[in-house]
Every structure is written in structure tokens, then in C-alpha cells.
C-alpha positions as CSV (number, residue, x, y, z in Angstrom):
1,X,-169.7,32.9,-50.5
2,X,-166.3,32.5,-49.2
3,X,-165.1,34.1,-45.5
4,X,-161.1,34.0,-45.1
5,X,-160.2,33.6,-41.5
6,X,-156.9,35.8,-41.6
7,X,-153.9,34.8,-40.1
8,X,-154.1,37.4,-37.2
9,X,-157.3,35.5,-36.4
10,X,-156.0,32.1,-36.4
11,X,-152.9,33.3,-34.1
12,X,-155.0,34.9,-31.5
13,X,-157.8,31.3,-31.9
14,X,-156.5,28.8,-33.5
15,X,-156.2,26.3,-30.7
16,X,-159.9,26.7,-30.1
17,X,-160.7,25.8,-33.4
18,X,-160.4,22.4,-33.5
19,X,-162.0,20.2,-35.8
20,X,-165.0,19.2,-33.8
21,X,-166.4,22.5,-33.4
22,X,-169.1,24.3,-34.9
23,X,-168.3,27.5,-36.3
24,X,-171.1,30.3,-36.9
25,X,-171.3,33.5,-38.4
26,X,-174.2,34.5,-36.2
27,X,-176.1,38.3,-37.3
28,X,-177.4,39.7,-34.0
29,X,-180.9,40.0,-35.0
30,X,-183.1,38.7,-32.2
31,X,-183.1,35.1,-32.7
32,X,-179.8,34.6,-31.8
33,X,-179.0,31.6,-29.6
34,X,-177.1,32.2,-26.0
35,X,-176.9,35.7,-26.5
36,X,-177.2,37.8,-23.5
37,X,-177.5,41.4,-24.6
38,X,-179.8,44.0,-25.3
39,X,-181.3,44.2,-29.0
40,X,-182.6,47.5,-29.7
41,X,-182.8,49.5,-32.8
42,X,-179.9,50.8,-34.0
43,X,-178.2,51.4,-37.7
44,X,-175.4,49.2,-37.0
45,X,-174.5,45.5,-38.6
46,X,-173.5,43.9,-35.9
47,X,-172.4,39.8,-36.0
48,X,-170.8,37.6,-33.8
49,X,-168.0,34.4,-34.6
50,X,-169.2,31.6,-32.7
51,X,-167.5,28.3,-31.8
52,X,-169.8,25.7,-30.5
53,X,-167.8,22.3,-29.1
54,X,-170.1,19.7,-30.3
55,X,-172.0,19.2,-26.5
56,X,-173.3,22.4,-26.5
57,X,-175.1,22.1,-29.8
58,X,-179.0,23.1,-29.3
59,X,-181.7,23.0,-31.7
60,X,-181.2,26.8,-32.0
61,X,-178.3,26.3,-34.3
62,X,-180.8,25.1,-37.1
63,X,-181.3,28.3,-37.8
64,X,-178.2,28.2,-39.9
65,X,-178.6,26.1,-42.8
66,X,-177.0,28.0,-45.2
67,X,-173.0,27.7,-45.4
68,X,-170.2,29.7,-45.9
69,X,-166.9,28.0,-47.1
70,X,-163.8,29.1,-45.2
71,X,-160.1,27.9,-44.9
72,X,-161.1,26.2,-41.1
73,X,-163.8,24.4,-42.5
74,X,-167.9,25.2,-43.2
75,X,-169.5,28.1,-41.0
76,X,-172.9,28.2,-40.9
77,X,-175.1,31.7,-41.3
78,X,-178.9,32.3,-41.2
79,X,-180.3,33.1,-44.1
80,X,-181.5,36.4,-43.1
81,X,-177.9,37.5,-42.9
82,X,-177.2,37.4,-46.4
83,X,-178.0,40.7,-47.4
84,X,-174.9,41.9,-45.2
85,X,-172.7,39.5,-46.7
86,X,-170.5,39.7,-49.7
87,X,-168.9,37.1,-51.9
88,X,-165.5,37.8,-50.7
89,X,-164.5,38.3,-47.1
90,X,-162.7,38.4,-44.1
91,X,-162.8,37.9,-40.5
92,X,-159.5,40.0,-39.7
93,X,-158.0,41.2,-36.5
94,X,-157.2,44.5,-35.9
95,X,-154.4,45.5,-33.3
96,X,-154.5,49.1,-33.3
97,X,-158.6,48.6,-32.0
98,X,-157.9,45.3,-30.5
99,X,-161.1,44.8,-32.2
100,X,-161.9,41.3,-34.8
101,X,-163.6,42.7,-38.0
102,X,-166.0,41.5,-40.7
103,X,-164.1,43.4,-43.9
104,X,-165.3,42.6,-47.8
105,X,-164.5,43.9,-51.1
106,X,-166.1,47.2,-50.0
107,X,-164.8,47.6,-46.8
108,X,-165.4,47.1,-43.0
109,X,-168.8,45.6,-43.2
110,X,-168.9,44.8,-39.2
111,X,-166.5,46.8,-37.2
112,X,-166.4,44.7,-34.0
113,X,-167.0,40.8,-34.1
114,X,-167.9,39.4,-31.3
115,X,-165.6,36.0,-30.6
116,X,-168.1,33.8,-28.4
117,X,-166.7,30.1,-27.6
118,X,-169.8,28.0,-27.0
């Protein structure tokens, strides 16, 4: 599996992603380290990008063993999230929205990203 950061992205983060971070693709699912909002039941796919400078690194981020390549380097996801994912993607900004979003081969597959620096 392959996720493109787009160029939009990169102009709006690239100076936080520096090459000793950790990057995540994290699937809000109830297990997700430092996040702060309510997880209820809802139809929606929702993800968040994470970028963890290496001191804030917690055991937490174990959870995401399996890895995505990218043009920034590795991101990691949990498992679990595979079945949301497609070969092909992109992490693409949108400036109509002002909203980052998770697009594949068969369209929007998350329609507001989260961008989390850690």
C-alpha cells in the first residue's frame, strides 16, 4: 500500500515533517493514542495524520506495526484499518473545504483528516 502526500499537503506541513518524526495514519477506532474526543457510533471513516517528534513516542504507537510506504518516508497504520484502505492513495488538501482528505482510486475515502503534531 502506497499513500502519496500531495503537494498541497507538503506546502501547508512540510517543515514539520522532518526526518525524525513519526508519521501515522491513525483510524479513530477507540484505541487511539492522545486522542481527546468522543467515540460514538457513527457510519463515518474517520482517520487522523499524526506526527510524533521522537520524545513523545509512547508504547501506544505499537499498535502500528504495519506500514504504509509514502514519498516522506514509512507511516505506520494498525492493522485494523486496513479494510478502509486502498492500494493507491492520497492525503490531499482541499481549499475550497479548507479540509485535508484521505482520497483513493474510488474516491474520498475520509473526508476530513485530522492533522495532529505529537
Amino acid at each position: 500500500m502506497r499513500l502519496t502526500i500531495t503537494e498541497a499537503v507538503l506546502e501547508k506541513l512540510g517543515e514539520k515533517i522532518t526526518p525524525d518524526a513519526a508519521l501515522y495514519l491513525d483510524f479513530i477506532d477507540g484505541d487511539s493514542p492522545g486522542y481527546q474526543g468522543a467515540i460514538s457510533c457513527t457510519l463515518a471513516v474517520a482517520f487522523r495524520f499524526l506526527i510524533v517528534t521522537e520524545d513523545k513516542e509512547q508504547p501506544a504507537f505499537d499498535l502500528y506495526q504495519t506500514k504504509l510506504t509514502s514519498n516522506v518516508g514509512e507511516i505506520g497504520v494498525k492493522a485494523s484499518s486496513l479494510r478502509y484502505l486502498e492500494d493507491e492513495m492520497r492525503l490531499d488538501f482541499n481549499p475550497s473545504t479548507y479540509r485535508y482528505q484521505l482520497k483513493g482510486d474510488s474516491g474520498i475515502l475520509a473526508d476530513q483528516v485530522a492533522i495532529e503534531c505529537m
